[in-house]
N, C-alpha and C positions, 0 to 999 in steps of 0.2 A: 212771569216772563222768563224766559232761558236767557243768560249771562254767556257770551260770546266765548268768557274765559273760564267757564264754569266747568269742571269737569263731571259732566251728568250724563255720558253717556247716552245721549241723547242722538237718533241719526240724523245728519242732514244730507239728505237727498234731493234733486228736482227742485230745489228754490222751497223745500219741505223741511221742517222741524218736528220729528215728532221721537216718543218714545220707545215706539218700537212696532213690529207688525205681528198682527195676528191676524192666523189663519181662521176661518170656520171653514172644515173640511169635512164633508159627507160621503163617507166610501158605503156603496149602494154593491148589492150583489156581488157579498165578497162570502170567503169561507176562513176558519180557524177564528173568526172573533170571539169564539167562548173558552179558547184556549189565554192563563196567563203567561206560560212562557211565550208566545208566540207572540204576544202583545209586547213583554218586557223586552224581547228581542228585536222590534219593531222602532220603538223609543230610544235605545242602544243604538242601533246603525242611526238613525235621523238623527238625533244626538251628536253623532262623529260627522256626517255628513253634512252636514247644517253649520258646524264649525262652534257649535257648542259645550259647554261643560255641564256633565252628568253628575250632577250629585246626592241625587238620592229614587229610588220606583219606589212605588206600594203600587201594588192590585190589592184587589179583592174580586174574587169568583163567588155569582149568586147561584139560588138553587132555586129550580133546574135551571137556567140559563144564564148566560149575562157575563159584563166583567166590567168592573168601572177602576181606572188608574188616574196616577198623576206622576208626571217625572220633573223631577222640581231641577232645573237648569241653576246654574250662574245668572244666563241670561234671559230666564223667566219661564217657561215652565210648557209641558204639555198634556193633556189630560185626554181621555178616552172616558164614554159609556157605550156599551155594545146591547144591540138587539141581534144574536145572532140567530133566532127561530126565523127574521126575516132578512138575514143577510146585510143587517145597516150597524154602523158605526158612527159614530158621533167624535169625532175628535178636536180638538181647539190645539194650537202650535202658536204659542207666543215668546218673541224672542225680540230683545234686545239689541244694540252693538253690531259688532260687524257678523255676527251668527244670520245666516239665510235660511228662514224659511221654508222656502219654497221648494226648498231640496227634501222635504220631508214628504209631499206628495204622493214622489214616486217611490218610497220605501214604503211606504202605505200601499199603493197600486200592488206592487211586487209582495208583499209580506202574506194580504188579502186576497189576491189573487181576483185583481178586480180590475177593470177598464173602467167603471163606472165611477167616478171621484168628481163630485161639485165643490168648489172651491170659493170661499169668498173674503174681501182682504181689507182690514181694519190698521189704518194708521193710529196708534193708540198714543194717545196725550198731544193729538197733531191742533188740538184747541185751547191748550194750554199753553202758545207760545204766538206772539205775532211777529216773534224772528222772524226774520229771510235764513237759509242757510250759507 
């Protein structure tokens, strides 16, 4: 149970306590996903945008296609594996604190060059607590 006086970084939103929100984000019919700079530069703006701290990329680019990353935050981390023979992206945006989410979206839409983006949203460690907030 989360301690009122605890400093755990924990958000309370909506009468909610949880750890933090993660994205499952599916950009569908996008283009550049086999490129890594184009990806680490993707991570980079959502990164700033989000109101997070960058502390470390790795990519890795497969042969012939592919690229799988991870950008490891302060406030938790974002990771990519790409299918770009068919234009799909797999990405995960978990974040912590006062760091938003959801502002990574549209750095994906814009980066991808994609309108197509499914999106689905995980209160994570929101079972770990039966605070109120």
């Amino acid at each position: 149970m989360v301690q009122a006086d605890r400093t755990d970084h924990f958000i309370r939103r909506d009468n909610r306590v949880f750890a933090g929100t993660h994205l499952i984000i599916e950009v569908m019919e996008a283009t550049g996903l086999d490129s890594e700079p184009r990806i680490q530069a993707a991570f980079c703006k959502a990164a700033e945008l989000c109101g997070a701290s960058l502390m470390h990329i790795h990519t890795h680019k497969f042969s012939p296609q592919g690229v799988s990353g991870v950008a490891v935050l302060a406030e938790s981390h974002m990771t990519v594996h790409t299918w770009p023979e068919i234009g799909y992206g797999a990405f995960d945006v978990f974040m912590c604190g006062d760091a938003d989410p959801w502002k990574a979206v549209d750095v994906f839409k814009a980066a991808f060059e994609t309108e197509d983006i499914a999106v689905r949203e995980l209160l994570r460690g929101a079972e770990l607590s039966g605070e109120k907030a």
